[in-house]
C-alpha positions as CSV (number, residue, x, y, z in Angstrom):
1,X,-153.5,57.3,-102.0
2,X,-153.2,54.2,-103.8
3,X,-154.9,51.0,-103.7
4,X,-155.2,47.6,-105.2
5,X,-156.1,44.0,-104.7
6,X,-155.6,40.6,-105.8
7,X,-158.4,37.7,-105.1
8,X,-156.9,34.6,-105.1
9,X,-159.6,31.0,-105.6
10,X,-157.9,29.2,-102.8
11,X,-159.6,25.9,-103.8
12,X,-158.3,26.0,-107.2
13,X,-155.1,28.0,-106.6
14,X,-155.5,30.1,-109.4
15,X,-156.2,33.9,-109.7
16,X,-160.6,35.1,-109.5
17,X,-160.4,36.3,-112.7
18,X,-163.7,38.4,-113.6
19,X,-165.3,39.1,-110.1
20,X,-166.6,42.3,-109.7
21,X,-165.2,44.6,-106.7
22,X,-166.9,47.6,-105.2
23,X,-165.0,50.6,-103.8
24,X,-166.8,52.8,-101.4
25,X,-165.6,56.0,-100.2
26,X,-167.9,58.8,-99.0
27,X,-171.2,58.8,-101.6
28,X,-168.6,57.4,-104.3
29,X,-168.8,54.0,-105.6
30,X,-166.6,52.8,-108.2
31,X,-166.7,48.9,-109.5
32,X,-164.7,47.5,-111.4
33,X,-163.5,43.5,-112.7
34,X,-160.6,41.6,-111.5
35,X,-157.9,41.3,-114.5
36,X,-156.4,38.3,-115.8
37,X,-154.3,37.9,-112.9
38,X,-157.4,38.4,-110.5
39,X,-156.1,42.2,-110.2
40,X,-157.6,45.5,-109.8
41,X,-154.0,47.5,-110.0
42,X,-156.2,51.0,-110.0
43,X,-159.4,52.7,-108.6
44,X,-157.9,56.4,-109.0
45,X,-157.1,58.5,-105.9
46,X,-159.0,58.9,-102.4
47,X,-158.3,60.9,-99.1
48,X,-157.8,59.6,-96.0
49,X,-160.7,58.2,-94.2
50,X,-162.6,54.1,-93.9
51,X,-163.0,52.7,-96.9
52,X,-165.0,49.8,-97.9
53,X,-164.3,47.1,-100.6
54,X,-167.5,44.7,-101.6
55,X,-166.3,41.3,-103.4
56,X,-169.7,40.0,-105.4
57,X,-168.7,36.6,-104.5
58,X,-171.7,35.0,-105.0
59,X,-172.2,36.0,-108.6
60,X,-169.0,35.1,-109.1
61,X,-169.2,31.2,-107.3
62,X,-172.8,31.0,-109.5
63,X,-171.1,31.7,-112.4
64,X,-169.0,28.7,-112.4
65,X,-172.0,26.2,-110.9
66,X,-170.6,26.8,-107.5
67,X,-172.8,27.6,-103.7
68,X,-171.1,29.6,-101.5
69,X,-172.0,30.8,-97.6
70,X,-170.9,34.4,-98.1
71,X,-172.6,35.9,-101.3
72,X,-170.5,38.9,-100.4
73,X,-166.8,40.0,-98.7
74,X,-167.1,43.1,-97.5
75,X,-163.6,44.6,-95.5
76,X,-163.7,47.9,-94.1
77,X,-160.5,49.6,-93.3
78,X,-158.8,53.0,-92.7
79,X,-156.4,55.0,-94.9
80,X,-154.5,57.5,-92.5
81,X,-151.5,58.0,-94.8
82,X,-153.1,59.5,-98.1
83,X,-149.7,58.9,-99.4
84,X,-149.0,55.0,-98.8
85,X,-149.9,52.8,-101.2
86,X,-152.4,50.2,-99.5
87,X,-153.3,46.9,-101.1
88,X,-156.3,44.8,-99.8
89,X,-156.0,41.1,-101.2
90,X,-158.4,38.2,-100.8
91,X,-158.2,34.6,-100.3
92,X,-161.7,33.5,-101.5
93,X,-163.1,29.5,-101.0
94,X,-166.8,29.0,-101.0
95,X,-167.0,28.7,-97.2
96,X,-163.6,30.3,-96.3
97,X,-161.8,33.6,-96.9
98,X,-158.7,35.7,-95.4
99,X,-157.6,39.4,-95.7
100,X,-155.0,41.3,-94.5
101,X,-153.1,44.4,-95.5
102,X,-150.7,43.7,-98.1
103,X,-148.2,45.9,-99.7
């Protein structure tokens, strides 16, 4: 299985370049930064099964002088084909945000 995500600053309308993403799986946690583009293109491989990705918003909206209501995005979801490619991307305002399964 493959996954990604993009975090877009709706406010702004550019990419959320630099915050920090979580990937739970199991007992395995992997974090990375979103790119240039406000990308993670790859966490490696996982098995089917929930799935958890943590968006550190709030160190990211305190970074640029900014309060936000949700310190944290957290969207759980389910991988049944191990196969697919899944993409997770996030539309991130300091009292807003959206998800939904891309591709």
């Amino acid at each position: 299985m493959s996954l990604s995500t993009h975090v877009l600053d709706a406010v702004n309308g550019v990419p959320a370049v630099g915050l920090r993403v979580s990937w739970h799986f199991g007992a395995s946690v992997v974090t990375r930064e979103t790119d240039s583009d406000g990308r993670i293109s790859s966490w490696g491989q996982a098995d089917a099964g929930v799935h958890r990705l943590v968006f550190d918003t709030g160190s990211w909206f305190g970074s640029r002088g900014q309060r936000t209501f949700y310190p944290e995005v957290s969207v759980v979801f389910e991988i049944v084909d191990a196969e697919a490619h899944h993409h997770v991307p996030l539309l991130l305002s300091p009292f807003a945000y959206s998800t939904y399964r891309g591709s």
